[in-house]
C-alpha positions as CSV (number, residue, x, y, z in Angstrom):
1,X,31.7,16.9,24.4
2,X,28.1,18.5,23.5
3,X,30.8,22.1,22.9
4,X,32.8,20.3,20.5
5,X,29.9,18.8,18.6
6,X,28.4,21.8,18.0
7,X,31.5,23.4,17.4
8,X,32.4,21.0,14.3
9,X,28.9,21.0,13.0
10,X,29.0,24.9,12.6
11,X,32.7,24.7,11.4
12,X,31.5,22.0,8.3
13,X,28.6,23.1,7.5
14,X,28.4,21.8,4.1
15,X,29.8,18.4,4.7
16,X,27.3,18.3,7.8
17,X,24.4,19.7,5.7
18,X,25.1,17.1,2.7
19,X,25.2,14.5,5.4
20,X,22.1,15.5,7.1
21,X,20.7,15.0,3.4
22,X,21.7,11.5,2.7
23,X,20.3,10.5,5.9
24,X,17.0,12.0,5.2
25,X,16.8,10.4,1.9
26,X,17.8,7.4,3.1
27,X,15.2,7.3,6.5
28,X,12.6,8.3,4.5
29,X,13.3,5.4,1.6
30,X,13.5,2.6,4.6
31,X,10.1,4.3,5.8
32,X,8.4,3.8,2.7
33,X,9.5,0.2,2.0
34,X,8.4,-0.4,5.3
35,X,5.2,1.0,5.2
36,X,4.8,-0.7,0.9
37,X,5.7,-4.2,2.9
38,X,2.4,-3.6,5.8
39,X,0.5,-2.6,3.3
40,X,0.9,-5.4,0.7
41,X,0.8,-7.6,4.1
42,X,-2.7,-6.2,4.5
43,X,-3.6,-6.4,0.9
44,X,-2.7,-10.4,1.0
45,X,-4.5,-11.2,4.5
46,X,-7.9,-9.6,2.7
47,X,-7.5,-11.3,-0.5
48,X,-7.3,-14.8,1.6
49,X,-9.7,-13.7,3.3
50,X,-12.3,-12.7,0.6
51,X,-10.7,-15.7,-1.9
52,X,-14.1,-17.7,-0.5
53,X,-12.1,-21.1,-0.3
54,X,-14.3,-23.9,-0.5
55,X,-14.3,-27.1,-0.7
56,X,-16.9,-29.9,-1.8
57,X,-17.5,-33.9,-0.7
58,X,-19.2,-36.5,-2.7
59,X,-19.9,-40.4,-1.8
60,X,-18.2,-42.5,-4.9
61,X,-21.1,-44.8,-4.4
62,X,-24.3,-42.0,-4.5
63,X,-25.2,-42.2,-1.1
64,X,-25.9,-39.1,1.0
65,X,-23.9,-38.0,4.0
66,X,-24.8,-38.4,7.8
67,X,-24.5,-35.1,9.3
68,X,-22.6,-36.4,12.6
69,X,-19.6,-37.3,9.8
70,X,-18.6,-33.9,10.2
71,X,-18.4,-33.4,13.7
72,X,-14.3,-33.1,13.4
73,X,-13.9,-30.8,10.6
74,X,-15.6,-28.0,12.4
75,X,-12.8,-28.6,15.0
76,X,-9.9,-27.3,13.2
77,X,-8.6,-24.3,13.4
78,X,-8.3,-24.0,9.9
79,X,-11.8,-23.8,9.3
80,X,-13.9,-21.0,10.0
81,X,-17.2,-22.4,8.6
82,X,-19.1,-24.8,7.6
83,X,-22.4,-24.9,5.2
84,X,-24.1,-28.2,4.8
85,X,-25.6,-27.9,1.5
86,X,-27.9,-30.7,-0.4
87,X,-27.4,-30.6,-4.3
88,X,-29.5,-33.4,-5.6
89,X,-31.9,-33.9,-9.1
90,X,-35.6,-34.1,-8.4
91,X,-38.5,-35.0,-10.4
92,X,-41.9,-33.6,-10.1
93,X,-45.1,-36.5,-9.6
94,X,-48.3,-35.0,-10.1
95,X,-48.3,-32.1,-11.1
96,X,-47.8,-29.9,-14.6
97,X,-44.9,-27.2,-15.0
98,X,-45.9,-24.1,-15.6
C-alpha cells in the first residue's frame, strides 16, 4: 500500500505538488487565525483586568457606614478587593491656613 502511494506521488508530481501547496496555505491560514483568536483572548483578559472596575456606596440619608456591613461582599468570587475609603468635608477650628 506504502509502494503504491509512493508510486502515484512520483507518477503526479504536479497535481501532488499543487496539492501539497493548497494544504500548506491553508494549515498555515487556520494557524494564524488560531493563534490572532489566543492572542486577542489575552489582550481582552488584561484589559478586564487593568479596566480598574470600581464601584462606590453612599447612605441616602448622610450617615456613615459600619464596617461589619461589608463582611459579605468580600465573599464573592467576583471580587478581588476591597478598599474602604472615607471621603468626607472638614473644617478647620483653631487654627489659620497657611
Amino acid at each position: 500500500m506504502i509502494k503504491n502511494a509512493i508510486a502515484y506521488i512520483t507518477r503526479k508530481r504536479n497535481r501532488t505538488l499543487i496539492i501539497f501547496i493548497i494544504l500548506t496555505i491553508v494549515l498555515s491560514c487556520l494557524y494564524s487565525c488560531l493563534t490572532i483568536m489566543k492572542s486577542s483572548d489575552e489582550i481582552e483578559k488584561a484589559l478586564y483586568e487593568s479596566s480598574n472596575s470600581s464601584i462606590s456606596i453612599t447612605k441616602k440619608d448622610g450617615n456613615y457606614f459600619n464596617v461589619n456591613e461589608f463582611k459579605d461582599i468580600e465573599k464573592l468570587k467576583e471580587v478581588e478587593e476591597i478598599i474602604m475609603q472615607y471621603d468626607g468635608l472638614a473644617k478647620l477650628k483653631d487654627a489659620k491656613v497657611v
